[in-house]
Structures are given as structure tokens and as C-alpha cells.
N, C-alpha and C positions, 0 to 999 in steps of 0.2 A: 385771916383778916375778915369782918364783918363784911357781907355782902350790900346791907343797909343803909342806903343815900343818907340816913337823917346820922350818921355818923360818921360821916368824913369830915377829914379834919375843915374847920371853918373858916371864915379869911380870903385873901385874894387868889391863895392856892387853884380853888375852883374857877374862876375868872383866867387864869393861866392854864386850866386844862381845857377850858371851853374855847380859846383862841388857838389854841393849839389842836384840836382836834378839827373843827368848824374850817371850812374856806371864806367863809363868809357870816359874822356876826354881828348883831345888832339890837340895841335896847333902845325903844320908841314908845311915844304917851301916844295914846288910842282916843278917840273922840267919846270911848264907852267911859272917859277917865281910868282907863287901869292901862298897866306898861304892859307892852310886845317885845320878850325876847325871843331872838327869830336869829337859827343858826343853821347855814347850809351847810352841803361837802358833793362836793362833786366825784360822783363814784368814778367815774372812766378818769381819774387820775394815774398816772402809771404808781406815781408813790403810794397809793393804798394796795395796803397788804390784804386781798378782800379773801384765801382762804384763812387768813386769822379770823379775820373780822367773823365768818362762817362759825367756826370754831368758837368763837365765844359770843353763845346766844342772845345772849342779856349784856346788853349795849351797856348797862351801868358796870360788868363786871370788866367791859375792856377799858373803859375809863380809869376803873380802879387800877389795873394790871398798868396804866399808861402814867399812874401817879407811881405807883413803885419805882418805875423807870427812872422816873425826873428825881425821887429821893435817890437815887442811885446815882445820878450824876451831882446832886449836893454833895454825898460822903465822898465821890469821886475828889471833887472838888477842896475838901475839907481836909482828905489825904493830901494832895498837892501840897497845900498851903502850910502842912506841919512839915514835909519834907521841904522847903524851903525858909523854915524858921530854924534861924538858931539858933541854938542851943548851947553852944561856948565857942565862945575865941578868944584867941591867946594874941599878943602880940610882944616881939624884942625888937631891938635894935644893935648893932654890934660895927665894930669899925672893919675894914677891907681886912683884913689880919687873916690867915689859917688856922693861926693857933686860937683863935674866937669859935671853930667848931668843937670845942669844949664846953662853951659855955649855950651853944645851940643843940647842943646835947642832953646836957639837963635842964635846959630851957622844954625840950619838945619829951623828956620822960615822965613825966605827971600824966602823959595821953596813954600811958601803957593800961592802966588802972581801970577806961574806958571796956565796955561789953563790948568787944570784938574780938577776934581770933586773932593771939599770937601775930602771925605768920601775916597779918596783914598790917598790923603796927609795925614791924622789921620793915616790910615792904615800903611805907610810909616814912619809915624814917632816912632807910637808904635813897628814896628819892629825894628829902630835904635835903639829906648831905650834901649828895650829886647836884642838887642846883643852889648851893651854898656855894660850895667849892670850883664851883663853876667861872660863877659871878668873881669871887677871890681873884682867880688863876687867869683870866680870860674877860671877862666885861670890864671889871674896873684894874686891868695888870699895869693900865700906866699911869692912875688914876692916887694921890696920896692914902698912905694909912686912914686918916681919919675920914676918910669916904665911907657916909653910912650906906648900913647895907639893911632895910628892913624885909621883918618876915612877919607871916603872920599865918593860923591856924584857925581854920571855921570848924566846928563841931556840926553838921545838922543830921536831921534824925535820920538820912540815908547813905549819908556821904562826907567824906574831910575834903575839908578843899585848903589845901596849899600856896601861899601866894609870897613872893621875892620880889621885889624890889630894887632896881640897881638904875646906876648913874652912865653906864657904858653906850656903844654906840648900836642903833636898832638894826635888827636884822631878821631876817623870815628863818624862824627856826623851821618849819615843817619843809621848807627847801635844803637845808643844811643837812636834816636826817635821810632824804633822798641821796642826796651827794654821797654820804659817810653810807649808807648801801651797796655805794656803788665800787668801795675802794674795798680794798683785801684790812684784814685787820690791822697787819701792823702799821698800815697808813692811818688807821684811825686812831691808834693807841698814840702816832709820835705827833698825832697833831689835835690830841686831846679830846676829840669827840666822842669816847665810849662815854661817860659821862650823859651826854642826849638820846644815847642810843638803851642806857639803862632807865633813863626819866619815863621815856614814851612806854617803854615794857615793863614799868612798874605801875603805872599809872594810867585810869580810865580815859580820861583826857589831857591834853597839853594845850597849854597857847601860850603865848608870849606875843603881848603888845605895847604899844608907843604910849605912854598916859598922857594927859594935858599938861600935868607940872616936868614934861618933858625927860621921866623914867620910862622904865621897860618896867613889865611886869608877868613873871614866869607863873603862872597859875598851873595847879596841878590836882585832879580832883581825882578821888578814889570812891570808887561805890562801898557801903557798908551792908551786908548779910550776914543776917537779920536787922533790919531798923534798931536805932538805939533809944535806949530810954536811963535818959543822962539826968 
């Protein structure tokens, strides 16, 4: 990169590294008619890095080195903002039924097609199941047939995020998975919580909360490596 003041980029960019470097800055009209800008720094600051400052002789070349920075934290920023867009969602709806994880089946295999490894679409899928059949057998078990049950599928460029919907009564799942720790298996197989116990070990994160239109809602996100370009 040019070392050369009369080539940086132009704009307020400059005015944001002059506040940013200065403790103190200032543009004032002079009785000679021409403007005074006037920018301090106070050396005996503990935050000045002063053997950089040493190291880079030519004050214009730490200013430049100090604008790479600030573009570093824009593509910082720009990264975020794609991993937070996205990029497909699916959504069904299905009545309380078992035999409906048929149709949530090849509802969620059109996702197998996605650039990600195998081994992690299984993994994604056996957590849908597990918190399908959950909700079935145990949130809505006293609840009629035609009690829907919605799901729904976020694609973003780093991650799936998983989310259920059910009409059952709320309860602290991350207390529930401590409980079912603490019993031998067969206690957890005859009171149906392996189910939670393969959600949480499938999946990056869990939560399950109370919404405002008075559902729960099972969220389940999975990290995706490498980023997808869907």
C-alpha cells in the first residue's frame, strides 16, 4: 500500500482516524482568516502502545497501519452480517399423529442436497425426529389429534437452526437433562427422556422457551463447516 498522504482513501474515513488517534481535536477560524486544526495526545496515557509508535517512524505510516485495522473490523463486521442472513427456510405444519413423521421426513430431505457433510445432515435429521416425536408422545399426549404441531428450518451461511412448536405445558428443559444424568438408563428409557438426552448431543445449542401466543418452542442450532454457499 502507498505510503503517500495525497492517496488515501477521501471522505470522512480521515476525520474518524484523526478522532481516533488525537485526545483532543479541534477546527477553529483564526483572526489571520484561515482555519486551525489543532490535535493533541497525551503520551503518558497507559493505552498508547509507544514502542509501536517507536517502530513506526513516519507518523503517517502508523495512521495508515491504524486504517487497515478499522477495514478489518468492517469485513469483521460484514462477516457477521452474512452469517446471520438467510439463506433458506422451510417451513410445515402437521397434526399431533406419529405416523406424520413421514411426512417430516421428506419434508426435511430436499436439505440432504445442501454442501455439508453427510454425517452432519443424519445428525440434523435425528435431532428433528427426536424433538417431533417428543412433542407427539409427551408435550401434546393429552392434547387432540388435530393439535398442530409446527417446524421450521433456517438455512444460514454457518449454521441450521431447528425450531418446533408445540401447544404442551412449559417446562425448564436444561433442568430436566440434569435430572435424566442423574438416573441409571433404564430409568430414562421407561420415562422417555433419552430422546433430550440425544437432542443436546446432537446439537450445538438447545433451548426451549414459553412464546407470547402462549407455545413453547424447541430451538436447535447446529454449526455448519465450512460456511455454505447455498
Amino acid at each position: 500500500m502507498s505510503k503517500n498522504i495525497d492517496e488515501l482513501p477521501e471522505g470522512g474515513m480521515g476525520i474518524k482516524i484523526m478522532s481516533k488517534v488525537a485526545d483532543k481535536l479541534s477546527y477553529t477560524r483564526t483572526s489571520g482568516e484561515t482555519n486551525c486544526l489543532s490535535m493533541v495526545k497525551n503520551y503518558e496515557q497507559q493505552s498508547l502502545d509507544q514502542s509501536h509508535w517507536l517502530q513506526k517512524g513516519n507518523p503517517l505510516e502508523w495512521l495508515i497501519d491504524l486504517f487497515n485495522h478499522l477495514n478489518w473490523f468492517k469485513d469483521k463486521h460484514s462477516r457477521q452480517q452474512l452469517c446471520d442472513t438467510p439463506l433458506q427456510k422451510f417451513h410445515l405444519q402437521v397434526n399431533t399423529d406419529i405416523q406424520a413423521v413421514e411426512q417430516v421426513l421428506d419434508w426435511f430431505d430436499p436439505l440432504k442436497n445442501l454442501p455439508i457433510p453427510q454425517e452432519v445432515f443424519w445428525q440434523c435429521q435425528l435431532a428433528l425426529i427426536e424433538g417431533f416425536t417428543n412433542v407427539v408422545r409427551h408435550a401434546h399426549q393429552s392434547l387432540p389429534l388435530e393439535t398442530p404441531i409446527e417446524l421450521e428450518v433456517t438455512v444460514f451461511n454457518g449454521s441450521l437452526d431447528i425450531r418446533i412448536w408445540d401447544y404442551g405445558q412449559p417446562f425448564d428443559l436444561e433442568a430436566k437433562l440434569r435430572e435424566l444424568k442423574e438416573k441409571n438408563q433404564e430409568e430414562v428409557l421407561s420415562e422417555g427422556g433419552r430422546g433430550i438426552e440425544i437432542m443436546f448431543k446432537l446439537a450445538d445449542r438447545v433451548s426451549y422457551t414459553r412464546t407470547s401466543d402462549e407455545r413453547n418452542c424447541l430451538v436447535m442450532v447446529k454449526r455448519l463447516s465450512p460456511s455454505l454457499t447455498v
